[in-house]
KEKOL-690222 format. One line per 2 residues: for each residue y, x, z of C-alpha. Coordinates in Angstrom, 2 decimals, padded with zeros to 5 digits. Example, Ala and Ser with C-alpha at 12.3 -4.5 7.8 and 13.67 -1.06 7.14 Angstrom:
! KEKOL-690222
-004.50 012.30 007.80 ~ -001.06 013.67 007.14
***
This chain:
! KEKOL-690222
-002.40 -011.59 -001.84 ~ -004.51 -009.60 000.41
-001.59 -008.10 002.84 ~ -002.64 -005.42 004.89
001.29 -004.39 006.64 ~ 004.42 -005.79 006.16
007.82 -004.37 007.49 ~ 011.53 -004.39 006.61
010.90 -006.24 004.29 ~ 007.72 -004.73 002.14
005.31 -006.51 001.51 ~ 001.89 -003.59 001.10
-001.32 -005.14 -000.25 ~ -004.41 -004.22 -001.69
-006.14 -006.24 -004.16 ~ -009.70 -006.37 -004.35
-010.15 -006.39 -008.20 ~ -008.00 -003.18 -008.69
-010.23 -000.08 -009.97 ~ -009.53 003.34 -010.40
-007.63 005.91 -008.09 ~ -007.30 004.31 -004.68
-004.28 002.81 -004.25 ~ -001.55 -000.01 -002.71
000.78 -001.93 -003.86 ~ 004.35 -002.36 -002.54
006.63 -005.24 -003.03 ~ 010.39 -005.75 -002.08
012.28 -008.61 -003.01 ~ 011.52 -008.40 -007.15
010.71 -004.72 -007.04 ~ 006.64 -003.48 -007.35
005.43 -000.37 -007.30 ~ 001.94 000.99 -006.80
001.07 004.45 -004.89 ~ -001.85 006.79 -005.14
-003.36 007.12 -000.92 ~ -004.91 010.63 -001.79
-001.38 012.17 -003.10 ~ 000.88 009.47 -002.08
002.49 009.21 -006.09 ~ 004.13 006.78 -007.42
001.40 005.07 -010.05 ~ 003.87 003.02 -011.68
006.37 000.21 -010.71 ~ 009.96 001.07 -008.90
011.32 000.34 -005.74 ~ 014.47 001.40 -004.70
014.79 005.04 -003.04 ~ 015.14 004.30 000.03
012.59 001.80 000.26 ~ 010.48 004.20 -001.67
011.22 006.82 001.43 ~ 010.13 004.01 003.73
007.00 003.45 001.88 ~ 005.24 007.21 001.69
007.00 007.50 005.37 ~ 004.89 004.55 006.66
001.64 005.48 004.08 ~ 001.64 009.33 005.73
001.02 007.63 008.57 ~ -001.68 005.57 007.86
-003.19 007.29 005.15 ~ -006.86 007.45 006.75
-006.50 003.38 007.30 ~ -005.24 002.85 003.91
-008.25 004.40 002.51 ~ -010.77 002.52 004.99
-008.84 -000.79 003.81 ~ -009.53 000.68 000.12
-013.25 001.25 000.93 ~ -013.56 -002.47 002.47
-011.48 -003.77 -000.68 ~ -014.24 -002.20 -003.22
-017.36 -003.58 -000.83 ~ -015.49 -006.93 -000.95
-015.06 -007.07 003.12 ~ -012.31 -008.57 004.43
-009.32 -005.67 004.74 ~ -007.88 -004.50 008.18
-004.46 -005.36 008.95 ~ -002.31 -002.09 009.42
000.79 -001.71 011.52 ~ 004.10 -001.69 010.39
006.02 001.18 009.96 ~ 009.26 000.61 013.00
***
């Protein structure tokens, strides 16, 4: 899995064969969910709320390196790790 951050226990990737709408994927524990980086929406999956909150928190942040990481991801360059959100 091509892990860009990781914190309290999220796992955020981007995989390189995804098309569309640029977007990441979030996984905690058995919960997935992916998120748009130009809106920051929910796509599809779940995650609990307050992870959710965590997640959009943390992708605000780095929205700008999310889509550089999306950019590198569709060249098929190796992706930029990202910090976590603390």
């Amino acid at each position: 899995m091509p892990e860009v951050s990781r914190f309290f226990g999220v796992v955020i990737a981007i995989y390189w064969q995804d098309h569309g709408v640029p977007h990441f994927h979030a996984k905690y524990g058995e919960s997935r969910a992916s998120f748009s980086i130009g809106e920051l929406r929910l796509l599809e999956g779940s995650l609990p709320p307050r992870v959710t909150a965590l997640v959009v928190e943390w992708a605000f942040r780095y929205r700008d390196e999310l889509q550089e990481d999306w950019n590198l991801a569709v060249a098929r360059k190796p992706l930029k790790s990202i910090p976590p959100l603390e």
